[in-house]
TORKOL-4160 file (C-alpha; in steps of 0.2 Angstrom, whole numbers, padded with zeros to 4 digits, m for minus):
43
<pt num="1" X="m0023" Y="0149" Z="m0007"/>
<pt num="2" X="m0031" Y="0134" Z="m0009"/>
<pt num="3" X="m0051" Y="0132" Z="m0007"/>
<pt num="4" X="m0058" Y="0121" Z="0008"/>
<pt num="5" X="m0066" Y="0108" Z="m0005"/>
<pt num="6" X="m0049" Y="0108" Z="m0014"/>
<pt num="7" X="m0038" Y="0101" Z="0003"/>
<pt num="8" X="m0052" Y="0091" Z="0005"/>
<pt num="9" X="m0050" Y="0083" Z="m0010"/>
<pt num="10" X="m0031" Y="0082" Z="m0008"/>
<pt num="11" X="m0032" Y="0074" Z="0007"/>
<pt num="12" X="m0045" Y="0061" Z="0002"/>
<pt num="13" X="m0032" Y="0057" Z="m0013"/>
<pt num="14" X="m0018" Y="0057" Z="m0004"/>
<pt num="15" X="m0027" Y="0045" Z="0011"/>
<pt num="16" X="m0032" Y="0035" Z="m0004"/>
<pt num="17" X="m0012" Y="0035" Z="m0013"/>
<pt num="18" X="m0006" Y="0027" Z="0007"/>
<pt num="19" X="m0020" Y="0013" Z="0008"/>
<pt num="20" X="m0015" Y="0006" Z="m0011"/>
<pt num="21" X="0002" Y="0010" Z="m0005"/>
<pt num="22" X="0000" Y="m0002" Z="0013"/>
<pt num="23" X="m0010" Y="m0016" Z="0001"/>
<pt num="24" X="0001" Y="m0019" Z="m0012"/>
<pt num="25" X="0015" Y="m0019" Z="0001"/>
<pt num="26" X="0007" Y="m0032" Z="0012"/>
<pt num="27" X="0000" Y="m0041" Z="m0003"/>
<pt num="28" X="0019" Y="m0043" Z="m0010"/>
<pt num="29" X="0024" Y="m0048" Z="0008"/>
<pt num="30" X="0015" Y="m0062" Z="0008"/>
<pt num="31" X="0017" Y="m0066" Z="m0010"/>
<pt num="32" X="0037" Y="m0066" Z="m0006"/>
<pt num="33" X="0035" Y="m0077" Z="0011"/>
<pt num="34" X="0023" Y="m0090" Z="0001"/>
<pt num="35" X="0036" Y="m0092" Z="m0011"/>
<pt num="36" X="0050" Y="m0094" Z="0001"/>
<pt num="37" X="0041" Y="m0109" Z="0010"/>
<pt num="38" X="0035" Y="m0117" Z="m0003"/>
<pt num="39" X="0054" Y="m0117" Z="m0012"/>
<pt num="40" X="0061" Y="m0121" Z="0004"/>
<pt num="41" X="0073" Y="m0106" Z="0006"/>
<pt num="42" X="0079" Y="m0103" Z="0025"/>
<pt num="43" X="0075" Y="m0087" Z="0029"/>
């Protein structure tokens, strides 16, 4: 069985692991769609 403080900490970790996750998702997104216009590839 796992203590209160230790979910806590789990979760904070895990809420921490998805919003790296989302930014560098969104991050390389627009990295990829910048490229494209400005190499003129049709999408």
């Amino acid at each position: 069985m796992k203590t209160q403080k230790q979910k806590e900490t789990t979760m904070g970790i895990q809420m921490i692991i998805m919003f790296v996750v989302m930014a560098g998702l969104i991050f390389y997104m627009n990295r990829t769609q910048k490229n494209k216009q400005k190499n003129g590839w049709r999408a």
